[in-house]
C-alpha positions, 0 to 999 in steps of 0.5 A, spaced: 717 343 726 716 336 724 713 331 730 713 323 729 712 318 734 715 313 734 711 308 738 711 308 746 714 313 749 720 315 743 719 321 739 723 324 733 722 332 733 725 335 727 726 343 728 730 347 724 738 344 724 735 339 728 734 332 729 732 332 736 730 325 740 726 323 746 726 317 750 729 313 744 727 306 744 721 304 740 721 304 732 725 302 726 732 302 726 730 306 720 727 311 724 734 312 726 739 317 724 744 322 727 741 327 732 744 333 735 739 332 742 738 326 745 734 327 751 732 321 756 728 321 761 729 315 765 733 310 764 728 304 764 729 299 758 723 301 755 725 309 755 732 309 753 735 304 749 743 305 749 744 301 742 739 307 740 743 312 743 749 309 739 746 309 733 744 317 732 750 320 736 756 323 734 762 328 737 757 333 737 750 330 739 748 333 747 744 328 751 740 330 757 737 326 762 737 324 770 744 323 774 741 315 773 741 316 766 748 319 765 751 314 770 749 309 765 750 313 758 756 317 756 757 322 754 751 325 758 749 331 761 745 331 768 738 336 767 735 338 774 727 339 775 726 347 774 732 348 770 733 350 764 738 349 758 739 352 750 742 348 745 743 354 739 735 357 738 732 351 742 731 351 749 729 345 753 726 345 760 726 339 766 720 338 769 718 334 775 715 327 774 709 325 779 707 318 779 700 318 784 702 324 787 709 322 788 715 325 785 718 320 781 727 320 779 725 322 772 724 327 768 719 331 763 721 335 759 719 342 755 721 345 749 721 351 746 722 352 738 720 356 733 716 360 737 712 353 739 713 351 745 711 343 747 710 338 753 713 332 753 710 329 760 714 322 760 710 317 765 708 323 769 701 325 771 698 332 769 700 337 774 698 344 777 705 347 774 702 346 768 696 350 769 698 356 767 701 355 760 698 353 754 703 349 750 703 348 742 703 341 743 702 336 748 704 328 749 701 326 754 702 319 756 696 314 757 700 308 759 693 305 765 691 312 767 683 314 768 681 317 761 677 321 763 681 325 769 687 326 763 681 328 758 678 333 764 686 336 765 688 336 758 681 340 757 683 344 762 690 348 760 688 347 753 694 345 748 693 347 741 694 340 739 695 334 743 698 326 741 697 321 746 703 316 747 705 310 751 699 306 749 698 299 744 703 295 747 703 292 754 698 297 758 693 303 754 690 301 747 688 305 741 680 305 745 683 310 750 686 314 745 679 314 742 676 315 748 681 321 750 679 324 743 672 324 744 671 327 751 678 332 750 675 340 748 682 342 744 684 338 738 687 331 739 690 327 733 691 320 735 698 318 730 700 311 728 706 308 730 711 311 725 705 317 724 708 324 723 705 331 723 706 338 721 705 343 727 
């Protein structure tokens, strides 16, 4: 499994056949290339980039995401908190989005492929339903949270590995993701805009 971030919240993971993307918005148009899932999850400008969309899909990309999202991007389907789908051998999960313990209309989302399983948080803080699993990777956003209460958090369910996103723009800068670094337990790998990674 393949992994590069393409700035803020936008991912592009390669698993097997597939070219999966998340939150498509950041990046360069040559990071941009036919998907076969798109998963969005808000439709914020700085999550969901409809020209994006446009870009990487075809007959037969599937593109997931809020009933807002797919009001607004078609063809769409809507993933609901808790429920699973498959897409050939890669399994998607909606998980909720808690903002200052307040549940948010978005998602999260895990993916299990490749026998690996992997958090995408989105702009949700850490949460208890996460507690008990101990992912192979985990994005975590960093977009003004206290650092060191996701570090305490992070260290707590023990990923294998971690990336941080959602800094170097506007809000959360490369010090906090030194910082998250520094005090996590469990490898961190802090990537450039464009960095990749094997896992």
């Amino acid at each position: 499994m393949q992994v590069r971030w393409l700035g803020h919240a936008s991912l592009q993971i390669i698993t097997g056949q597939h070219v999966i993307y998340i939150d498509p918005y950041a990046g360069l148009p040559d990071w941009y290339v036919l998907a076969s899932i798109v998963l969005v999850s808000r439709f914020d400008f700085d999550h969901c980039s409809v020209e994006k969309i446009r870009k990487i899909q075809n007959d037969t990309t599937r593109i997931f995401g809020t009933a807002v999202v797919a009001r607004e991007v078609y063809p769409c389907s809507v993933l609901h908190v808790g429920e699973n789908i498959f897409v050939e051998d890669v399994e998607i999960v909606g998980l909720p989005v808690m903002r200052r313990n307040k549940l948010q209309d978005a998602l999260s989302f895990a993916l299990i492929a490749e026998k690996k399983l992997v958090y995408y948080l989105s702009d949700s803080d850490l949460t208890e339903n996460l507690e008990n699993m101990k992912p192979d990777l985990l994005f975590v956003s960093l977009d003004g949270r206290n650092v060191r209460a996701v570090a305490a958090f992070v260290s707590h369910i023990a990923p294998k590995l971690t990336i941080p996103i959602h800094w170097g723009g506007n809000i959360g800068t490369r010090d906090d993701a030194e910082l998250l670094k520094e005090l996590v337990s469990t490898p961190v790998q802090i990537l450039d805009v464009g960095g990749q990674v094997t896992i």
